[in-house]
N, CA, C and O atoms as a Tinker XYZ file with bonds, in Angstrom:
   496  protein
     1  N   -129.702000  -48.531000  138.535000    73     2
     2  CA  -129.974000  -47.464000  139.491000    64     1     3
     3  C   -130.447000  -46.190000  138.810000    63     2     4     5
     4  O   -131.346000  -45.570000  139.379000    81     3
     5  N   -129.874000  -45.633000  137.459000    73     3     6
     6  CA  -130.444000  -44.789000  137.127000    64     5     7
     7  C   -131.506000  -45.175000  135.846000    63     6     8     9
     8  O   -131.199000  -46.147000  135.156000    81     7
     9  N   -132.428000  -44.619000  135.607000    73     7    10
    10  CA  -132.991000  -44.705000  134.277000    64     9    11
    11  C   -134.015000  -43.582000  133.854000    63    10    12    13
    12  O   -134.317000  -42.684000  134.640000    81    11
    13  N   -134.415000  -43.647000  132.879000    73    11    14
    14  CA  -135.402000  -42.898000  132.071000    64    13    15
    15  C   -136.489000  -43.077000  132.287000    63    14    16    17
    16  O   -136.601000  -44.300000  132.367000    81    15
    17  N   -137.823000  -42.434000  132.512000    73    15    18
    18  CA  -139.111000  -42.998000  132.406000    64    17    19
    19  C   -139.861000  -42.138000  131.348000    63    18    20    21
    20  O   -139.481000  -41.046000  130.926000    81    19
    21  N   -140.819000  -42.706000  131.042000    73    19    22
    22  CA  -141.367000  -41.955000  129.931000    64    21    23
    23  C   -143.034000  -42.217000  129.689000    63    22    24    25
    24  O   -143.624000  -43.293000  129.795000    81    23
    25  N   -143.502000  -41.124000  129.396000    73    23    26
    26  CA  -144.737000  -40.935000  129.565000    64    25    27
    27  C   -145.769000  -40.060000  128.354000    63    26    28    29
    28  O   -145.179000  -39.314000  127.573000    81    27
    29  N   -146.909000  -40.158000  128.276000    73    27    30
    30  CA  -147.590000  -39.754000  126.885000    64    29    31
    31  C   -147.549000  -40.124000  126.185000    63    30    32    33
    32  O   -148.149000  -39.336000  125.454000    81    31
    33  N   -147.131000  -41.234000  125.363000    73    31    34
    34  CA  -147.310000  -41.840000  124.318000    64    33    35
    35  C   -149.031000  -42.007000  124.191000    63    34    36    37
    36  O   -149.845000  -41.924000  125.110000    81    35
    37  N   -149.279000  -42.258000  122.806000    73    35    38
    38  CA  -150.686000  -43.177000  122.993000    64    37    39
    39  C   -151.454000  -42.777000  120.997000    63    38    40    41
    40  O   -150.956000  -42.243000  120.006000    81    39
    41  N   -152.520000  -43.265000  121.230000    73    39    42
    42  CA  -153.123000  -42.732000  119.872000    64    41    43
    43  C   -153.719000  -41.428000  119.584000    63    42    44    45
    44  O   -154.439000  -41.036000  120.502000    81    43
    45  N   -153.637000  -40.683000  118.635000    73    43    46
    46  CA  -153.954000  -39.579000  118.536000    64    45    47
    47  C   -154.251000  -39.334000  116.778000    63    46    48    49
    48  O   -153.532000  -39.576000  115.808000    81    47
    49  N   -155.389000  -38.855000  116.864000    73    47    50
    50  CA  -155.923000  -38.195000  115.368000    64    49    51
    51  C   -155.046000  -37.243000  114.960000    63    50    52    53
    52  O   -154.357000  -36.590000  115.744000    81    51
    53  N   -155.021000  -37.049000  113.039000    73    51    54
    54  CA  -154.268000  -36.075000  112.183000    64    53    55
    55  C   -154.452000  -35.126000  113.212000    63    54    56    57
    56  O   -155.172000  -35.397000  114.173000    81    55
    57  N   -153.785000  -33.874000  113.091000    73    55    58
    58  CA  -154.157000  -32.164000  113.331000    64    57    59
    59  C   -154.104000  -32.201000  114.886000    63    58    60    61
    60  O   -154.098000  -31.118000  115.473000    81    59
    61  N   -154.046000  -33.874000  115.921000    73    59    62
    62  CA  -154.410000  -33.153000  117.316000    64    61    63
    63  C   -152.359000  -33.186000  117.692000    63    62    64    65
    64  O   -151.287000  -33.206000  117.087000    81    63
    65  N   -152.997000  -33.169000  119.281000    73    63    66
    66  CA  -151.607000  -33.041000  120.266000    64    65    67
    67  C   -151.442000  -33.815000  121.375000    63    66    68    69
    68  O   -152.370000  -34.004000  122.162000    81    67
    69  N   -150.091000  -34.395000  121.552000    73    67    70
    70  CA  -149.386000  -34.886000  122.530000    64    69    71
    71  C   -148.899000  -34.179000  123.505000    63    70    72    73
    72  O   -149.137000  -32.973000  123.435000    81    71
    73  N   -148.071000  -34.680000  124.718000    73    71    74
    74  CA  -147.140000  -34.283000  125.538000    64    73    75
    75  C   -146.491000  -34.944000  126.154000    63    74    76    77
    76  O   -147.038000  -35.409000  127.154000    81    75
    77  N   -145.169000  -35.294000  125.928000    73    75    78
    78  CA  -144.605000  -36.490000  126.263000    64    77    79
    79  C   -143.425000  -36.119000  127.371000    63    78    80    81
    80  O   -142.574000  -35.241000  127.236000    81    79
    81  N   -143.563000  -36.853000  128.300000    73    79    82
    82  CA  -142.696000  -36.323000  129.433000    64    81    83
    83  C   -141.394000  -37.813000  129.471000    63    82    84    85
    84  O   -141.372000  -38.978000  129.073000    81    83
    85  N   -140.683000  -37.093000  130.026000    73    83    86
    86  CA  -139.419000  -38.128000  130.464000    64    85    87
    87  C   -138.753000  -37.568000  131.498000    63    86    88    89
    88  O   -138.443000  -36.386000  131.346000    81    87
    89  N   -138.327000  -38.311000  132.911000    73    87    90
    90  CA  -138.196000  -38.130000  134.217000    64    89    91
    91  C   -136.502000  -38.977000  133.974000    63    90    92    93
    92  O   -136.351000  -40.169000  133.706000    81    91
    93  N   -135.542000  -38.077000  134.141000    73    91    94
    94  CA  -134.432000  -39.026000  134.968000    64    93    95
    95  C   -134.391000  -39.333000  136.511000    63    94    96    97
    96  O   -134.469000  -38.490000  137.405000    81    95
    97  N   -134.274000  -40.486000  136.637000    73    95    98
    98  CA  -134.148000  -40.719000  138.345000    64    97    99
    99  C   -133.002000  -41.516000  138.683000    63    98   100   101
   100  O   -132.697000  -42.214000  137.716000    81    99
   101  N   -132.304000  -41.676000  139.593000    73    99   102
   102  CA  -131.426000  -42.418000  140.227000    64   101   103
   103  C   -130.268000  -40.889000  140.978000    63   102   104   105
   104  O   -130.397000  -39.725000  141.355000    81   103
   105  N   -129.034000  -42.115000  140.794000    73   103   106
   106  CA  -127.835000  -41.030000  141.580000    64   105   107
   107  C   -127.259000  -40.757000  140.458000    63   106   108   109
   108  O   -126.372000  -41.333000  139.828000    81   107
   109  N   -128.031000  -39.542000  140.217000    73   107   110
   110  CA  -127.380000  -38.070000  138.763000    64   109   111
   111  C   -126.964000  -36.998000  139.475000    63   110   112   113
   112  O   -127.489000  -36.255000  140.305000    81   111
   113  N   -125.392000  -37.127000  138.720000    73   111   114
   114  CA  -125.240000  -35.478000  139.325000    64   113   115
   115  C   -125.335000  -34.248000  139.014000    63   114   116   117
   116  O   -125.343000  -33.207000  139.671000    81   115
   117  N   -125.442000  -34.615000  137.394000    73   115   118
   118  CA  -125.978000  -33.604000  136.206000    64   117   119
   119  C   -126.481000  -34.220000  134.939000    63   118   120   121
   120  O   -126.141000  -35.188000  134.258000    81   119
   121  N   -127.153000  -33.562000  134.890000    73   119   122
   122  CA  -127.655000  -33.649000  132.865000    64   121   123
   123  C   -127.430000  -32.678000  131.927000    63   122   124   125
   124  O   -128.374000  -31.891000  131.857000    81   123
   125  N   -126.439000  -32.424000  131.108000    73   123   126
   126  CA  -126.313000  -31.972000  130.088000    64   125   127
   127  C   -127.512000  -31.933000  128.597000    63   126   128   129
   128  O   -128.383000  -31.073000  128.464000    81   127
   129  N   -127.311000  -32.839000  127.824000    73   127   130
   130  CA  -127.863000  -32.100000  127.196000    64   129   131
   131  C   -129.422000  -33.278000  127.154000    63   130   132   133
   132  O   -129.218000  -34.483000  127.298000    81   131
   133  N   -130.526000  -32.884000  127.000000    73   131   134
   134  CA  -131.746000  -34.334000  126.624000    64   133   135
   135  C   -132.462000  -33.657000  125.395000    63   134   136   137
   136  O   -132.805000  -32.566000  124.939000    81   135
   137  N   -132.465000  -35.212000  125.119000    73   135   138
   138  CA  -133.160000  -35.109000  123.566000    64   137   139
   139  C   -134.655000  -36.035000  123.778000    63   138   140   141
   140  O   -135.225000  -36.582000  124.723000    81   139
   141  N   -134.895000  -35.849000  122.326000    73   139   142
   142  CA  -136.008000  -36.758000  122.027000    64   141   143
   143  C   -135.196000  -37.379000  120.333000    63   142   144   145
   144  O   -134.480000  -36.758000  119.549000    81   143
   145  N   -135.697000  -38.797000  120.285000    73   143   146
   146  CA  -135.446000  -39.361000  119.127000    64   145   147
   147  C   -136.813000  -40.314000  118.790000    63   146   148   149
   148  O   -137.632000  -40.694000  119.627000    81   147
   149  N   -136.829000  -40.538000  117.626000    73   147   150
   150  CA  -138.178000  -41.598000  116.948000    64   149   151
   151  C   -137.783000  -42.011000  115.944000    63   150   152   153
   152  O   -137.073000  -41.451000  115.109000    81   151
   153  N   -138.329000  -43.297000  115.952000    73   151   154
   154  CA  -137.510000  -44.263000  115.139000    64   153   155
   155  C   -139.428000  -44.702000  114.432000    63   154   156   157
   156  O   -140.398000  -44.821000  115.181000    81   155
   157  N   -139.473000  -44.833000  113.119000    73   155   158
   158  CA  -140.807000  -45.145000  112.145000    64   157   159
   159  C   -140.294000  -46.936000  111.926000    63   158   160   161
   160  O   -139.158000  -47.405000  111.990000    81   159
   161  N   -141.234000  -47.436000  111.734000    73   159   162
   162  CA  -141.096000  -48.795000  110.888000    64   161   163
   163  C   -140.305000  -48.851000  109.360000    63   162   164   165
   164  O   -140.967000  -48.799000  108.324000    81   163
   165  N   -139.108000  -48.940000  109.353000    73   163   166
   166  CA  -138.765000  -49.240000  108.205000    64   165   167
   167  C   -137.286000  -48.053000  107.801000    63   166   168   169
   168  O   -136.527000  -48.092000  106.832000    81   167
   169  N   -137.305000  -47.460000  108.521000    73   167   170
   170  CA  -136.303000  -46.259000  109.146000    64   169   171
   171  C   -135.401000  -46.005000  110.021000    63   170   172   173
   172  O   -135.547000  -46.416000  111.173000    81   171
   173  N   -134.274000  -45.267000  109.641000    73   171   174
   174  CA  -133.791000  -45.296000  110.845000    64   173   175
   175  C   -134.028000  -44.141000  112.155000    63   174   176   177
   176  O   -134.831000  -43.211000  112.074000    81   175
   177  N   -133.120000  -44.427000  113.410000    73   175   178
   178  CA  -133.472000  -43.209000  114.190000    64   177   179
   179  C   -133.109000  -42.074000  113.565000    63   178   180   181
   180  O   -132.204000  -41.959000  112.739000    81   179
   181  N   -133.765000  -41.311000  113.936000    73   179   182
   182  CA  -133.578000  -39.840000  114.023000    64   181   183
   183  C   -133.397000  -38.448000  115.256000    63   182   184   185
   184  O   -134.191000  -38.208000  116.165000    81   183
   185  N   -132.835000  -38.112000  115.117000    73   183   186
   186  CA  -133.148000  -36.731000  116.278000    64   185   187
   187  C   -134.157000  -36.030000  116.259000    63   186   188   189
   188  O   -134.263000  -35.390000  115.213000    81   187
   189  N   -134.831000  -35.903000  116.874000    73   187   190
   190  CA  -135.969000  -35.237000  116.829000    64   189   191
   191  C   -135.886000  -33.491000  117.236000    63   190   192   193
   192  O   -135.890000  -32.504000  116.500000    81   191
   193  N   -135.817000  -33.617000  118.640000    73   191   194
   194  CA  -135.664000  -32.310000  119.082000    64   193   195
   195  C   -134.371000  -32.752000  120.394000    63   194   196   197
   196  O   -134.219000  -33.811000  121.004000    81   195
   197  N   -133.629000  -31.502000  120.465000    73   195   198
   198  CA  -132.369000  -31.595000  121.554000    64   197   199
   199  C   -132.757000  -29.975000  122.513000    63   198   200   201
   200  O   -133.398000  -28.988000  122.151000    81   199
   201  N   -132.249000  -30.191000  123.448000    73   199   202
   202  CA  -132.395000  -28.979000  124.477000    64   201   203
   203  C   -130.923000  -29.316000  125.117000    63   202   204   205
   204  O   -130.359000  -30.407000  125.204000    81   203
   205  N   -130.527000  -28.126000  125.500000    73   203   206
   206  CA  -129.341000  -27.851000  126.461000    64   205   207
   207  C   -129.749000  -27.622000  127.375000    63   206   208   209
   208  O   -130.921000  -27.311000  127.590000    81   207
   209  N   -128.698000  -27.739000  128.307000    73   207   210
   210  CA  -129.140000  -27.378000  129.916000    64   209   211
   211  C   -129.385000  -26.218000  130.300000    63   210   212   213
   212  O   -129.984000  -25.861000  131.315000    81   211
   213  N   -128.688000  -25.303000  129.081000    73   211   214
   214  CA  -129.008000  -23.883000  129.572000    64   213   215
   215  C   -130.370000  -23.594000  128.967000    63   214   216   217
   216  O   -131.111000  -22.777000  129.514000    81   215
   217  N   -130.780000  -24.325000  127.699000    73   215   218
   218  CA  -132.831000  -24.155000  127.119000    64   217   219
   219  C   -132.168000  -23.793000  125.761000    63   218   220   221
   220  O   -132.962000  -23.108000  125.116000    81   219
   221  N   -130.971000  -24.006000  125.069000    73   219   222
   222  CA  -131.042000  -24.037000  123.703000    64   221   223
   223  C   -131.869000  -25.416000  122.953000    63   222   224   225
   224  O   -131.866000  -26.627000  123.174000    81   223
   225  N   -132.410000  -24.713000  122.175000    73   223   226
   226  CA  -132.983000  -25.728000  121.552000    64   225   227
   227  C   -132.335000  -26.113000  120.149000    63   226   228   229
   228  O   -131.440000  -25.439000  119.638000    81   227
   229  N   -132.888000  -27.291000  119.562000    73   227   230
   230  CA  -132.704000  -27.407000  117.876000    64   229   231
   231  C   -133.653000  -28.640000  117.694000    63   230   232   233
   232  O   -133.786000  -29.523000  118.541000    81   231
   233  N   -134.372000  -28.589000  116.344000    73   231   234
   234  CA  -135.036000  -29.421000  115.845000    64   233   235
   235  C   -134.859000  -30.125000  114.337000    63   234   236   237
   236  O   -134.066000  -29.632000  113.535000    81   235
   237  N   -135.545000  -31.149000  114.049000    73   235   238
   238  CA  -135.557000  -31.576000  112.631000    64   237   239
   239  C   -136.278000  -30.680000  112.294000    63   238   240   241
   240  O   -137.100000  -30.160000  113.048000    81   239
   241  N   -135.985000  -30.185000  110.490000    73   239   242
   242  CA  -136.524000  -29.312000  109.774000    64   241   243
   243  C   -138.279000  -29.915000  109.812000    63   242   244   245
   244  O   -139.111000  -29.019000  109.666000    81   243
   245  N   -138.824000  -31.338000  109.996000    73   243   246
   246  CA  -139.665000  -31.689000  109.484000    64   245   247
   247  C   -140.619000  -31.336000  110.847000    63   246   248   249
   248  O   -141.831000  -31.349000  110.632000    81   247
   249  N   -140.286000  -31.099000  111.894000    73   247   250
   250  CA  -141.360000  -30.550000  112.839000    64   249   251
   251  C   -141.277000  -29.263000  113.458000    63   250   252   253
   252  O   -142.027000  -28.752000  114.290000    81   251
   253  N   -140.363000  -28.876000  112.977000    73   251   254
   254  CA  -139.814000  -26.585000  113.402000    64   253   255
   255  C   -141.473000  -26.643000  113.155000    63   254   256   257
   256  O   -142.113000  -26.988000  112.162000    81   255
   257  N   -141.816000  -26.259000  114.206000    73   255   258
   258  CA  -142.835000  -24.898000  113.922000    64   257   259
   259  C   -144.006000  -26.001000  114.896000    63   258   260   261
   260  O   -144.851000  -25.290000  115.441000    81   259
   261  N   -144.178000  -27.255000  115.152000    73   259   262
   262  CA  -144.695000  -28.119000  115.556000    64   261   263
   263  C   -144.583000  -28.618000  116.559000    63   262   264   265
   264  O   -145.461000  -28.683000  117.420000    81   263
   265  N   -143.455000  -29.070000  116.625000    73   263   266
   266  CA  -143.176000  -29.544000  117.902000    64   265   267
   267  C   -142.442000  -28.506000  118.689000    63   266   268   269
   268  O   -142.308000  -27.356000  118.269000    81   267
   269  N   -141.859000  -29.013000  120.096000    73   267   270
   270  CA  -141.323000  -27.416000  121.602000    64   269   271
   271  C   -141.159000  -28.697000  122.457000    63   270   272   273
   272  O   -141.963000  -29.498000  122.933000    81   271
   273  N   -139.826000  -28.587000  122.469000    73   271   274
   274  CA  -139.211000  -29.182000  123.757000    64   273   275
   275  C   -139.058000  -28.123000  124.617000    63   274   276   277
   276  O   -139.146000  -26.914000  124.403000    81   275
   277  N   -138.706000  -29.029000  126.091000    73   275   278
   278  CA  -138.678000  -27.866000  127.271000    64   277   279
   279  C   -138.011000  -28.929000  128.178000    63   278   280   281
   280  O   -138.006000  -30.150000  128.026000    81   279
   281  N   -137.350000  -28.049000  129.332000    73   279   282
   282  CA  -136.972000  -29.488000  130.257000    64   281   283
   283  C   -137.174000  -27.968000  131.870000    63   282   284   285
   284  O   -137.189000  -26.737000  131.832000    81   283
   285  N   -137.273000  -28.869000  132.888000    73   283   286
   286  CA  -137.242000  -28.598000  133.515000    64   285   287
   287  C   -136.053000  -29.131000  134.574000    63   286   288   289
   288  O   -136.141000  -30.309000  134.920000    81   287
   289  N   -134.829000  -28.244000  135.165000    73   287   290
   290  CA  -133.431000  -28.875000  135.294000    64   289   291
   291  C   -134.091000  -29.240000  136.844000    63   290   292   293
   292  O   -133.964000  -30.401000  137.234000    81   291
   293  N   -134.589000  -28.534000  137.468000    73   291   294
   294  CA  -135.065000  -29.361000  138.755000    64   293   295
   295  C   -135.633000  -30.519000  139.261000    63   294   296   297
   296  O   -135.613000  -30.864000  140.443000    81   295
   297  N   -136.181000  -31.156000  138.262000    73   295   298
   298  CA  -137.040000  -32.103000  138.029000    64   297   299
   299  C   -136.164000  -33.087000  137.180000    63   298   300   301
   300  O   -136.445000  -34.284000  137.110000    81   299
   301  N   -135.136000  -32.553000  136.566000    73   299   302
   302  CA  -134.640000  -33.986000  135.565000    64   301   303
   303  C   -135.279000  -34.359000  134.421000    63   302   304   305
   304  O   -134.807000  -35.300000  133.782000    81   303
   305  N   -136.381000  -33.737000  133.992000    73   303   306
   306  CA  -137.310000  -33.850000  133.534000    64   305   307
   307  C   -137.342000  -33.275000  131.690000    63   306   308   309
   308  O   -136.953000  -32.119000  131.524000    81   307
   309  N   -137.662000  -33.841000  130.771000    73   307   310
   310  CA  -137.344000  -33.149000  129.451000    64   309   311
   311  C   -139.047000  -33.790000  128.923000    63   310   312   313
   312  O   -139.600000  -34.871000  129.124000    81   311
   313  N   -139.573000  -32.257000  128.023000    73   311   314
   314  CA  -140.778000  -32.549000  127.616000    64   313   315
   315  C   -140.637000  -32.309000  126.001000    63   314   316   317
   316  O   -139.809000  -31.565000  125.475000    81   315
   317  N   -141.430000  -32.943000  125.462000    73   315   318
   318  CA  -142.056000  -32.903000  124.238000    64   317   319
   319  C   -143.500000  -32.492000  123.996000    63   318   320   321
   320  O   -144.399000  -33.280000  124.291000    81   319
   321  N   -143.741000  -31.425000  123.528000    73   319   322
   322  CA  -145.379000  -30.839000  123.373000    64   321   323
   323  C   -145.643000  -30.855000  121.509000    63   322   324   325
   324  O   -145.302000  -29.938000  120.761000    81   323
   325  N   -146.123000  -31.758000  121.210000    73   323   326
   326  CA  -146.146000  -32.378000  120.023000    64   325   327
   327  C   -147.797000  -31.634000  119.306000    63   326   328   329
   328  O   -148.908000  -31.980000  119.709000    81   327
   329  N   -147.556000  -30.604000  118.219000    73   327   330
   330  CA  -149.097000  -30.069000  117.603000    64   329   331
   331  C   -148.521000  -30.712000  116.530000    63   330   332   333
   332  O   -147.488000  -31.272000  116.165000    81   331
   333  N   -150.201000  -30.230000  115.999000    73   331   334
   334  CA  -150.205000  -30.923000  114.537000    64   333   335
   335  C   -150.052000  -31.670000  114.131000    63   334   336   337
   336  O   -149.713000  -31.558000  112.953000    81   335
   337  N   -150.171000  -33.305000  114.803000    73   335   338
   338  CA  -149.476000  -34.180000  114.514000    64   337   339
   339  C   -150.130000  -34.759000  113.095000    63   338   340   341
   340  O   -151.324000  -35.059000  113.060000    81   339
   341  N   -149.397000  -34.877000  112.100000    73   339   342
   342  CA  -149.923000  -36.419000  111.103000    64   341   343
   343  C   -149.186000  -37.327000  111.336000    63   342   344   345
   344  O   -148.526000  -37.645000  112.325000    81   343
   345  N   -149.482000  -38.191000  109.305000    73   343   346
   346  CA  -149.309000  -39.524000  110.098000    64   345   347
   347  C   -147.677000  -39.921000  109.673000    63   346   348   349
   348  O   -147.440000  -41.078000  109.325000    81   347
   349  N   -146.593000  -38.917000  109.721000    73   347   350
   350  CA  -145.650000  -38.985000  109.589000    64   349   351
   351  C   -144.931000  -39.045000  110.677000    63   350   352   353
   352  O   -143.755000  -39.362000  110.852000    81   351
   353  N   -146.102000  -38.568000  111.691000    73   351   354
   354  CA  -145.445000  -38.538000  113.283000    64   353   355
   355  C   -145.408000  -40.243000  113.749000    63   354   356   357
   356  O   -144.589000  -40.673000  114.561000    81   355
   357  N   -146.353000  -41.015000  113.137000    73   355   358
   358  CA  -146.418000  -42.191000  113.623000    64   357   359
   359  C   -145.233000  -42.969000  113.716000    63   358   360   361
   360  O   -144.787000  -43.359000  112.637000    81   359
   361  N   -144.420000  -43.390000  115.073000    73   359   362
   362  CA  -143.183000  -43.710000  115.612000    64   361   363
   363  C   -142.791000  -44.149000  117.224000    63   362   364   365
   364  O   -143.476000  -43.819000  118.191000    81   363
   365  N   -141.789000  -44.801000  117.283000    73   363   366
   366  CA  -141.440000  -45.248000  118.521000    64   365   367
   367  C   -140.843000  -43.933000  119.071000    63   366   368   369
   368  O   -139.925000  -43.639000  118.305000    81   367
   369  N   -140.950000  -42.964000  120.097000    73   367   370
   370  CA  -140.047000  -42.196000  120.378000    64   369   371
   371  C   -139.419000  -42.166000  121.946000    63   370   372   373
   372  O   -140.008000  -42.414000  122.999000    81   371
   373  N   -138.338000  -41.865000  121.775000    73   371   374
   374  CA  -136.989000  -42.470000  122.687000    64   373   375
   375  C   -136.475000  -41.098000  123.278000    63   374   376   377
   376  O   -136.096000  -40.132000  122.615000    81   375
   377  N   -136.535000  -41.197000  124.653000    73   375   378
   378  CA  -136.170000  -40.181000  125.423000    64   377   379
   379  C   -134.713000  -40.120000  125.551000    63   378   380   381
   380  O   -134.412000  -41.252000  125.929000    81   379
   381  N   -133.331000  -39.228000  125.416000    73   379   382
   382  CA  -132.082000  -39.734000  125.514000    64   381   383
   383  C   -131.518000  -38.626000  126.798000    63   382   384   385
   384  O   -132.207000  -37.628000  127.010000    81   383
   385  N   -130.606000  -38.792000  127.394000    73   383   386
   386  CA  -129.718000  -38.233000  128.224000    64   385   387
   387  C   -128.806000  -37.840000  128.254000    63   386   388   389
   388  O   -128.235000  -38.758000  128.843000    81   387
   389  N   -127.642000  -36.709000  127.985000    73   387   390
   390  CA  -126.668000  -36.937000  128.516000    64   389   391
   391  C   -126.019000  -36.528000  129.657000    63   390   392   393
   392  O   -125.872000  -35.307000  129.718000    81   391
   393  N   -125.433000  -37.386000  130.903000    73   391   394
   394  CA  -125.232000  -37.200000  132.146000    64   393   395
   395  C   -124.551000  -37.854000  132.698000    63   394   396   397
   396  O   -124.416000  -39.064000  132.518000    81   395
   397  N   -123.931000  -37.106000  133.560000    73   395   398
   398  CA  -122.793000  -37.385000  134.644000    64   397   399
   399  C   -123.455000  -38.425000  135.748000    63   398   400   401
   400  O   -124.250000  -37.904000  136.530000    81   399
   401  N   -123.213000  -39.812000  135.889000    73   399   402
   402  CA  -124.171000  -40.659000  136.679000    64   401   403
   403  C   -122.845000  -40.883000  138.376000    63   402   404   405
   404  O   -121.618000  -40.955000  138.314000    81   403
   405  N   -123.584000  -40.924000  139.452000    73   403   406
   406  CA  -122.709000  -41.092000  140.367000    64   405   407
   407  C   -122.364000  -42.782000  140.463000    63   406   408   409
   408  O   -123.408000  -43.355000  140.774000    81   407
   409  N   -121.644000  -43.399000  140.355000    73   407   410
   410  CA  -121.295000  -44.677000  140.481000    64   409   411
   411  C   -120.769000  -44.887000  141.706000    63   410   412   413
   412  O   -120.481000  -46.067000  141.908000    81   411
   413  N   -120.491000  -43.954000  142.811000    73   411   414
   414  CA  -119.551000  -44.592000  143.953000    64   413   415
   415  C   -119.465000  -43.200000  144.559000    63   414   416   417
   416  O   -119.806000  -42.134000  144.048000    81   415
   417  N   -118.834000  -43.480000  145.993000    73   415   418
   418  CA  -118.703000  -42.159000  146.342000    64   417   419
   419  C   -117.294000  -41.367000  145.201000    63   418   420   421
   420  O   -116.684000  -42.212000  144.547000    81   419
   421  N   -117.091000  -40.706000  145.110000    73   419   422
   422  CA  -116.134000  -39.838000  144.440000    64   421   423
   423  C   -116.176000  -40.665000  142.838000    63   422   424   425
   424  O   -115.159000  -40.503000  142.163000    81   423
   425  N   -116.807000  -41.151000  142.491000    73   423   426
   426  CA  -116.902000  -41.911000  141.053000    64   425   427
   427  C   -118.020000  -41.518000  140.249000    63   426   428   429
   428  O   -119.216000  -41.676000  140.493000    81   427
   429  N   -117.472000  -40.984000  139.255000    73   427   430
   430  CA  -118.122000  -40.746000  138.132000    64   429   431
   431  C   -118.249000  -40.942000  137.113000    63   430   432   433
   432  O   -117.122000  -41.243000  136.721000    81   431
   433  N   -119.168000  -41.009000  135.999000    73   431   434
   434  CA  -119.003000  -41.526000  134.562000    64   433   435
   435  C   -120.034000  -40.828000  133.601000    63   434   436   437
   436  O   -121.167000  -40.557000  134.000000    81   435
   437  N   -119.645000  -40.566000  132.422000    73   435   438
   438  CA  -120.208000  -39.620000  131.818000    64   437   439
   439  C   -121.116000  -40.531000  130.747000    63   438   440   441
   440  O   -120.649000  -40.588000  129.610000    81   439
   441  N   -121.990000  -41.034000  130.920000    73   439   442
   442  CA  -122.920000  -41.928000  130.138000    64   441   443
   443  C   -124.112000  -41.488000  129.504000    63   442   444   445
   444  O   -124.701000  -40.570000  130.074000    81   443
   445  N   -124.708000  -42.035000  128.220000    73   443   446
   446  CA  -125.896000  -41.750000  127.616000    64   445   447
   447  C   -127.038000  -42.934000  128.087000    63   446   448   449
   448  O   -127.007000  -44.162000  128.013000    81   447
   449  N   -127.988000  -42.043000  128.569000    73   447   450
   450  CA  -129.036000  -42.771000  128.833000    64   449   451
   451  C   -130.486000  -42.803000  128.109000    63   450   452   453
   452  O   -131.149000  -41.802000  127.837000    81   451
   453  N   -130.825000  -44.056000  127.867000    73   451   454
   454  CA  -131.687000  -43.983000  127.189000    64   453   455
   455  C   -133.302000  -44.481000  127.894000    63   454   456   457
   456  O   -133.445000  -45.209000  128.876000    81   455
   457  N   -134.236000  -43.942000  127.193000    73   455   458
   458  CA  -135.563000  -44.606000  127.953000    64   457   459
   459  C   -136.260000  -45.831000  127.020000    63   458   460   461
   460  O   -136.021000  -46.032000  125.829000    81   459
   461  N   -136.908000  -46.366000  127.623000    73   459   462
   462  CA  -137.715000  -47.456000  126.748000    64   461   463
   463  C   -138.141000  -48.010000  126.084000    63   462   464   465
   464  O   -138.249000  -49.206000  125.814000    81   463
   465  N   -138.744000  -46.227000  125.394000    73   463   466
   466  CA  -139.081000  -46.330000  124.403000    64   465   467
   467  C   -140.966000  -45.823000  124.286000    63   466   468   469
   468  O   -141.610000  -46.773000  124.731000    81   467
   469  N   -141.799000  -44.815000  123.895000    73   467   470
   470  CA  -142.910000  -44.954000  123.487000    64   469   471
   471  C   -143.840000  -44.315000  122.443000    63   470   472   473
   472  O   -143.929000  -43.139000  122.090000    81   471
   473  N   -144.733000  -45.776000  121.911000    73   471   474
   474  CA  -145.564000  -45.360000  121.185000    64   473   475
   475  C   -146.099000  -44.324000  120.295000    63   474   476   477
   476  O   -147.300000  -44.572000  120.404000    81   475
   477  N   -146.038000  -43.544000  119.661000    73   475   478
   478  CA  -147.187000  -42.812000  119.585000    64   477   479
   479  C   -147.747000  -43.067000  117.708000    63   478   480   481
   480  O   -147.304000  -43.164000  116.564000    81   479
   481  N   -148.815000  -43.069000  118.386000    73   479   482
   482  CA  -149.836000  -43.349000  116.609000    64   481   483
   483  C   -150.321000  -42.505000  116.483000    63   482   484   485
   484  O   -150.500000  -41.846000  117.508000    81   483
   485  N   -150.869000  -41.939000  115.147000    73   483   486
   486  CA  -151.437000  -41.060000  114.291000    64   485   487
   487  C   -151.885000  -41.619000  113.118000    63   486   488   489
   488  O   -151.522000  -42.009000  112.008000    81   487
   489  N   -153.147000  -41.444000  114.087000    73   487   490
   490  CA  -154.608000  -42.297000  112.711000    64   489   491
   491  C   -155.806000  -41.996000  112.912000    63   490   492   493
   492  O   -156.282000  -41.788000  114.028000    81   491
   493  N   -156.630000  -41.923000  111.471000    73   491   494
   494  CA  -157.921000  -41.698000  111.713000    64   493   495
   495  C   -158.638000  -42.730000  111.756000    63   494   496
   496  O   -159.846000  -42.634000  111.973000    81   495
């Protein structure tokens, strides 16, 4: 009932830019905090960028200045606006959640949700 969707992935040359969106939908009664994570071939995950519900941010040292998360709390919605990309960006990246999901009337559960998973390449 609930899940992640995720959007923007795709191929992209050194130096250009992405924008990667992720939509929570189902019966949510809140979202705390959403991240972005990317996982490379041969590596493990990583955190990428995190946002709070109130718009604190934090990033890996390796994209400060590059990448800008943003979420929009009305929408459910957490973005990634990805410059500069090289080819270090090249990775699976994973939209995450954390949120209060409604399971029942008066039932609740405090679960991490994850999205699918997408793409993005960086190549000339």
């Amino acid at each position: 009932q609930v899940e992640l969707v995720e959007s923007g992935g795709g191929l992209v040359q050194p130096g250009g830019s992405l924008r990667l969106s992720c939509a929570a939908s189902g019966s949510i009664f809140s979202i705390n905090a959403m991240n972005w994570y990317r996982q490379a071939p041969g590596n493990q995950r990583e955190l990428v960028a995190g946002i709070t519900r109130a718009g604190s941010t934090n990033y890996v040292d390796s994209v400060k200045g590059r990448f800008a998360i943003s979420r929009d709390n009305a929408k459910n919605t957490v973005y990634l606006q990805m410059n500069s990309l090289g080819l270090g960006d090249t990775a699976v990246y994973y939209c995450n959640a954390e949120a209060t999901v409604r399971l029942g009337t008066g039932h609740y559960r405090h679960l991490e949700l994850w999205g699918q998973g997408t793409l993005v390449t960086v190549s000339s």
